[in-house]
N, C-alpha and C positions, 0 to 999 in steps of 0.2 A: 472640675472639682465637685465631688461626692459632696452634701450639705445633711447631714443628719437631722433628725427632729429635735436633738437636745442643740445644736447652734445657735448660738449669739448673734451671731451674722443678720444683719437684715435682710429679710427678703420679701420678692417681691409675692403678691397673691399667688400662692398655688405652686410655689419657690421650691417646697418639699416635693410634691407629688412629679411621679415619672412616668415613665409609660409600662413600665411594670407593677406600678402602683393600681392602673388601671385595668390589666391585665388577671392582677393578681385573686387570689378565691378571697371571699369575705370570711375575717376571723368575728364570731361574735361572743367571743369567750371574754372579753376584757371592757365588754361596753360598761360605759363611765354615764352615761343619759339616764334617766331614769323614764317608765314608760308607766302613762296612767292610765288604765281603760275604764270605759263609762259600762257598766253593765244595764243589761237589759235582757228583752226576751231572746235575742237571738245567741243568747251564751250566757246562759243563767243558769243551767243545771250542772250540777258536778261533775259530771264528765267534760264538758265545755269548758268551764272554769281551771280546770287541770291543767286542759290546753294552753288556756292565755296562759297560767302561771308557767310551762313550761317554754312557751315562746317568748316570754318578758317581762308578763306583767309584773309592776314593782307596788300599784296601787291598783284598788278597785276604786270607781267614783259612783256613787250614790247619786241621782240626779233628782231634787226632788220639785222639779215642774213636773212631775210626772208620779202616779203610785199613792201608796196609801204605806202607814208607818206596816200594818202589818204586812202586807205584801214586800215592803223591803225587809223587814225582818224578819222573813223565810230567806228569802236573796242573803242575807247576809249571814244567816247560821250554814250556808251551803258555799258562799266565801272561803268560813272559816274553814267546814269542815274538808274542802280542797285543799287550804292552802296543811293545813294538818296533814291531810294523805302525801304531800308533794315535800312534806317538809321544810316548808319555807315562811318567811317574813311575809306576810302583803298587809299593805295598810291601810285604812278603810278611810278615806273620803266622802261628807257629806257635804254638796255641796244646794246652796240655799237657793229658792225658786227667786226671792228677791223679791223689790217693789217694780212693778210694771205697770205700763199703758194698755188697753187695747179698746179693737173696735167693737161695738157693739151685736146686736143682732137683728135680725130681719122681718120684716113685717110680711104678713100673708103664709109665713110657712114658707118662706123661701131658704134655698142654701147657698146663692150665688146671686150676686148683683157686678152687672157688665158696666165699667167705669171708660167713657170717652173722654178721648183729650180735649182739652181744650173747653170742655164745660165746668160747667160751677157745682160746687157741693159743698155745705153746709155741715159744719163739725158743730154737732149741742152736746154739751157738758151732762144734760139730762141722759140719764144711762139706760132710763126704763123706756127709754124713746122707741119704737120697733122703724129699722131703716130701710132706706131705698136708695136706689141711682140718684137721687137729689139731696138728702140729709141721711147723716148717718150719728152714732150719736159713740160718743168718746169717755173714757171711765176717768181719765183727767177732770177734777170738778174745776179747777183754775186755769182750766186750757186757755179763755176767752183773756188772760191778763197777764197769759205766759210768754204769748207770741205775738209778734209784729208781722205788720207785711212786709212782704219782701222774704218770709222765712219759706223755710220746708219743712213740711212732715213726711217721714217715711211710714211707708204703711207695707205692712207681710214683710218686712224683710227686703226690705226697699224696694219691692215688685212694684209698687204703684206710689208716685211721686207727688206731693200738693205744693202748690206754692200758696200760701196767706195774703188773700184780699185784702182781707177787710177784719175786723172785728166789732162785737155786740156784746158789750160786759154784763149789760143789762140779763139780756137775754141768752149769757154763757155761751154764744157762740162766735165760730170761725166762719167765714167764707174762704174756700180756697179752690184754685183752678188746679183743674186736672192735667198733669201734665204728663200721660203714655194713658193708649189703652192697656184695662187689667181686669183681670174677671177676680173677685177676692172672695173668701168666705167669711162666716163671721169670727168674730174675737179675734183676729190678727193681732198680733202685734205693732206697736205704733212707736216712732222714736221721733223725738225732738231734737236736732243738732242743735247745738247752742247756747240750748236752754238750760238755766237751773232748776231742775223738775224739782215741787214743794212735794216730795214722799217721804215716809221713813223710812230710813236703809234696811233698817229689820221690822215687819211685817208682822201680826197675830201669828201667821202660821209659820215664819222662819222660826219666830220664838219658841211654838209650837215643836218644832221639828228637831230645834234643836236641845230643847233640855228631857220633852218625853221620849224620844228616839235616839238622838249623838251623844248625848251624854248618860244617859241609859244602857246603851248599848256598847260604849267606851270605843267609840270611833277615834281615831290618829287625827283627825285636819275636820274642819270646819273651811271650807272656802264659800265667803261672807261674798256674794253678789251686788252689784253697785255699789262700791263702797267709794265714796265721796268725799273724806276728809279724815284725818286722822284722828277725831272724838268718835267716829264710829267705831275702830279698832278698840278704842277706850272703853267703850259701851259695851259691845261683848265681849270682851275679856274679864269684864265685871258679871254679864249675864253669866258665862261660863264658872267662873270661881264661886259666887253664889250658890250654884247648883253641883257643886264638887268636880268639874268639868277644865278644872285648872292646870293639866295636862297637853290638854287638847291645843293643839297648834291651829294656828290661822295665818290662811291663805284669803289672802285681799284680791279681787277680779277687780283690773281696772278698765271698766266698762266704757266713762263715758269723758268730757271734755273737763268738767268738775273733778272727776276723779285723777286726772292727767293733768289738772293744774294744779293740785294736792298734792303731788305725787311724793314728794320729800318727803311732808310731813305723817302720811301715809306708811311709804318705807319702813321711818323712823322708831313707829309702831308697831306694826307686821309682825310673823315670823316669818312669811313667805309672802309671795305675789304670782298672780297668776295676769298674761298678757292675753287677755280674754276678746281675739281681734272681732268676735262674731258683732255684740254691738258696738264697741266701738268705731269698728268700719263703721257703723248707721252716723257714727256723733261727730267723726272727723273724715275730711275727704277721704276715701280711699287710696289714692296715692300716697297720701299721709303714714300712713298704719304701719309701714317697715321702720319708717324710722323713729316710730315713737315703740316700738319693738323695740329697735337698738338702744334707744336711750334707757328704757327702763330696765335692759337686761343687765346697760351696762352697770347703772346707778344700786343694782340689786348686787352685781358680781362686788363693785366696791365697796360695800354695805357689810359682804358674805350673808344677804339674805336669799335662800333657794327660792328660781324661779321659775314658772313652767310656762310655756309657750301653748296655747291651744287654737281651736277652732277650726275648721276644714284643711285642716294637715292632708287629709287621705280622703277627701271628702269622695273621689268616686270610687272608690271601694268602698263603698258602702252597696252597688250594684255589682261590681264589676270586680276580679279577680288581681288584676292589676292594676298599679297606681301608672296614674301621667307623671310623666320625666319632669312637669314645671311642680306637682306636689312633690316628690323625692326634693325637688331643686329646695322647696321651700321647708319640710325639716331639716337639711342638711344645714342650710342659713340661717336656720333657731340655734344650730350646735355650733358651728363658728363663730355666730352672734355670743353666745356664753351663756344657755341657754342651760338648769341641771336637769328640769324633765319634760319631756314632750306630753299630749296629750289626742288621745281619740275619744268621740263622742259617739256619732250616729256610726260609725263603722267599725266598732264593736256591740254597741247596744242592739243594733237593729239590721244588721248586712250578715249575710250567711258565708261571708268571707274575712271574720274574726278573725282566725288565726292567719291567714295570709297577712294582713296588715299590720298586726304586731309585729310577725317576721319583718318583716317590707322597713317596717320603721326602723329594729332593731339595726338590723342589717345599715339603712342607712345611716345612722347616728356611727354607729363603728367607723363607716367609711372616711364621715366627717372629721371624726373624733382623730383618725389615724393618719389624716393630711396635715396636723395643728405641729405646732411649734411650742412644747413641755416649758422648755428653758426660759422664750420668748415670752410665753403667757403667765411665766411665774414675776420674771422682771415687771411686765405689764401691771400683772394686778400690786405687787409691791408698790413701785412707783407711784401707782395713784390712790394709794390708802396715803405717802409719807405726801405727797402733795397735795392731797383734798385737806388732810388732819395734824400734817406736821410731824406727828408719830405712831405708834401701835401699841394697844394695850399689851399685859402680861399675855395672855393666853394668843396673843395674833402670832406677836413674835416667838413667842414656842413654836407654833402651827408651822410659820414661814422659816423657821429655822428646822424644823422636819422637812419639809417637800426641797428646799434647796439641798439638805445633805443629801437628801434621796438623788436628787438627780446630782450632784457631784459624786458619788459611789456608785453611781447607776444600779440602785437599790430595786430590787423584783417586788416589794409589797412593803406599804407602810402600815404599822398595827400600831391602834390608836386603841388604852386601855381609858375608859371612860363611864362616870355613875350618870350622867345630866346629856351627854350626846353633845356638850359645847364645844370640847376640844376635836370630836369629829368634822362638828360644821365649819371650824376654822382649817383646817386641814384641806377639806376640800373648798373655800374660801381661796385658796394658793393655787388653784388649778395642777393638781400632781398629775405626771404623765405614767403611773404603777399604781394599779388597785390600793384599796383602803380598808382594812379589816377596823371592824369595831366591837371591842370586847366589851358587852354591859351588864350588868344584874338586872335591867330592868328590860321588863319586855317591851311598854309601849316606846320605850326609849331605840330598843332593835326594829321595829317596826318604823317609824317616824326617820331614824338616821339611814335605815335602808330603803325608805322612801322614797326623798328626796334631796336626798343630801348626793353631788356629784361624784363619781367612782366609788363611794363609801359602799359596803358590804356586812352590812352589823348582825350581830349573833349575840342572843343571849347565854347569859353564863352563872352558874349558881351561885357564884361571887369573884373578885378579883384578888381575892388574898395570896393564893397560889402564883403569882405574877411569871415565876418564873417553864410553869407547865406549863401555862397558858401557849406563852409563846412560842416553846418548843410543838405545839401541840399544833399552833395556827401555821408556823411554818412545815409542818410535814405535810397537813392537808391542803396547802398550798402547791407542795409538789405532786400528790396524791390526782389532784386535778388540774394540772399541766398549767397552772400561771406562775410557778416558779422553779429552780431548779437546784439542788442540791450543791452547796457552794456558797449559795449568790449571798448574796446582801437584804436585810431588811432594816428597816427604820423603825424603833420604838419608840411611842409616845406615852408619857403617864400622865394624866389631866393631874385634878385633884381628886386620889382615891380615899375614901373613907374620911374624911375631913384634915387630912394631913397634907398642905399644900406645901410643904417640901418637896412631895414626888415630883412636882412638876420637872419635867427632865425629858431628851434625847437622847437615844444612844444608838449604839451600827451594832446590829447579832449577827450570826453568821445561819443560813438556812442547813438544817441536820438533815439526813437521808431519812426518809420514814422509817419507823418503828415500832412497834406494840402501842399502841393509843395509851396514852392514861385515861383516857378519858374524861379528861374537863370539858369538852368540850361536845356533849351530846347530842347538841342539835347541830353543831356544824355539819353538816351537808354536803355541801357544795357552795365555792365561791358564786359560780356561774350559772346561768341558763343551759338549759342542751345545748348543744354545737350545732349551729348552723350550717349543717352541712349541703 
């Protein structure tokens, strides 16, 4: 017995997939993932920028441990002026250096100090200390009354391991044994598991960065680094409105064990989250890190807050032209996990094989995306909204009563007309298995909902009054670009337009064969990326 992707049936892992599934070419016409890339020197000019936009990109990310405001804002007028040439949405991510640890520096003019196992070294608080193989000195001023013995400190990246003797409160320091040899340089990074680091989650220069630079320059997302509790989310969201910046979405990076035992009330706050596994792996064992992956993806899917999954997805392509089979393994289980956007770092910023890896990604998420069970995951997320909460707001249950008719009419495209971008994030909230057009007046709203928001596809539009072109308009250039077909089915959605929430409503239209554009619809483009061919 044939078992389709819309089946009710239970099945077991991988129940869908055949051997012609396996066989089969990869379509990347309908990918539902969204793809965030970290720019940098190695694809920073407009002609490079082109590429990612043409291979995926759905976000650029601004990384700012790194650069200076005006250097990113050259990077960022050459962003724009791509995503213009390509015609497309892309949304600009700045995302924040944060508060951090590190080691200090070196005495003598040295650039490397050889670290033995099994010796002692001495962590002082005093920062202006110049170090050696014996004491090194740490930008932590409460290190000595942070940690106990018995603890670990990671250092580079967890290249080189300490274990805590002793402590000297007096005298601000740590004894700690060395436990691998490691040759380090200075200013490593340094991670505490366990600990509740006394920082502020935003920093002179995040504040810096983020009111003279993101909100200056009307950046889409703000992702807030170590964020820790959810009065931090309260705190800039205040920095931001203050400074007219009230737009700006936020994405929470859940870094460390504080931030993960927050996590609710964190959420709760959010617009987004990012599973930011790079320190966290430092804060919680490593075997750890998948399933606090799962938990937050799930916690975010029941929430319908978008979530991204980052950190060495693709990490040897950043050398190397092709990914390993266990990196593939690992975005394809960010996109089963319920994952809306993936994320590369050093292997677009900095790897001369940029465009291979967004392909590489896209490519994989489709594959994901196209093994899943529509019907199965719609049930799923229903189910655990009416059991976490007992019921669904007005706008949930519009949403979920769109993507169920959709897949009972086996609908080719849901068009979701909306001023705020809300009834799009609940839409894709439902997990629909048929694209998501989103009709707005507002552009940071088309940028933001075609961001991050799961299958969503948003377009700006000079207004929503014409309701009825609109749709004739979205459905021809739907056929126009081969995600639907003349006949089929599509799903309408009306948020609340123009302050009149009567519209809220569902209806079934029928898709018309193209025709003479009316033209409302001037920037629609293209649903999709090129074709993966």
């Amino acid at each position: 017995m044939s078992v389709s992707q819309g089946s009710e049936i239970p099945l077991l892992a991988g129940g869908t997939i055949t051997l012609d599934t396996v066989k089969a070419q990869t379509d990347t016409q309908k990918r539902r993932t969204k793809i965030i890339c970290t720019i940098g020197p190695a694809c920073w000019d407009v002609e490079q920028l082109e590429i990612l936009i043409e291979a995926g990109m759905n976000v650029a990310r601004f990384n700012f441990s790194h650069g200076d405001h005006k250097g990113h804002g050259a990077v960022l007028e050459r962003v724009r002026q791509a995503a213009q040439n390509k015609q497309r949405n892309v949304a600009i991510l700045l995302d924040t250096k944060g508060p951090e640890i590190r080691s200090g520096f070196f005495a003598d003019g040295a650039k490397k100090i050889d670290l033995i196992k099994g010796e002692t070294l001495v962590l002082t608080s005093d920062y202006h200390f110049k170090g050696n193989a014996q004491k090194l000195a740490c930008s932590y001023s409460t290190l000595a009354t942070s940690v106990k013995p018995g603890q670990q400190i990671l250092v580079a990246d967890g290249s080189l391991v300490l274990t805590v003797l002793s402590t000297d409160v007096s005298a601000g320091e740590a004894s700690c044994r060395i436990e691998n040899n490691a040759s380090i340089g200075e200013r490593k990074n340094m991670n505490l598991p366990g600990v509740e680091v006394d920082l502020p989650t935003f920093t002179e220069k995040d504040v810096d960065d983020i009111v003279n630079w993101g909100i200056k320059n009307k950046v889409d997302f703000v992702a807030a680094s170590f964020v820790r509790k959810g009065s931090d989310v309260t705190n800039l969201r205040q920095l931001l409105a203050e400074h007219g910046g009230q737009d700006i979405k936020i994405i929470c990076k859940i870094e460390n064990q504080e931030g993960l035992d927050n996590y609710d009330e964190i959420l709760q706050a959010t617009d987004g989250i990012m599973v930011a596994r790079g320190d966290l792996g430092m804060e919680i064992p490593p075997q750890k890190v998948f399933l606090a992956q799962k938990l937050m993806i799930r916690e975010a899917n029941i929430a319908g807050k978008p979530v991204i999954t980052a950190t060495q997805m693709l990490e040897s392509m950043i050398t190397n032209p092709r990914p390993t089979r266990a990196e593939c393994s690992d975005v394809a289980n960010a996109v089963l996990d319920g994952t809306d956007c993936v994320m590369l770092s050093g292997e677009t910023a900095n790897g001369p094989y940029f465009e291979q890896a967004v392909r590489v990604m896209a490519r994989t998420c489709c594959e994901a995306e196209n093994s899943r069970n529509y019907s199965a995951l719609f049930m799923a997320v229903r189910t655990s909204i009416l059991s976490r909460f007992g019921r669904m707001t007005a706008t949930e249950s519009l949403a979920s009563s769109a993507v169920k008719t959709a897949i009972d009419v086996n609908a080719q495209l849901i068009v979701v007309l909306s001023e705020s971008g809300k009834t799009a994030r609940y839409v894709a909230k439902f997990q629909p298995g048929c694209p998501v057009v989103c009709l707005t007046p507002s552009e940071i709203v088309a940028r933001q909902a075609g961001g991050y928001f799961r299958a969503v596809h948003a377009y700006k539009v000079d207004n929503l009054n014409d309701e009825a072109s609109l749709i004739e308009e979205t459905g021809m250039e739907a056929v126009k670009v081969g995600v639907a077909q003349p006949g089929g089915l599509m799903v309408i959605v009306s948020g609340m337009l123009y302050g009149k929430t009567s519209n809220n409503q569902v209806r079934v239209e029928g898709i018309v064969d193209p025709g003479q554009s009316s033209g409302g619809l001037k920037r629609l483009v293209s649903f999709v990326h090129q074709a993966d061919n």
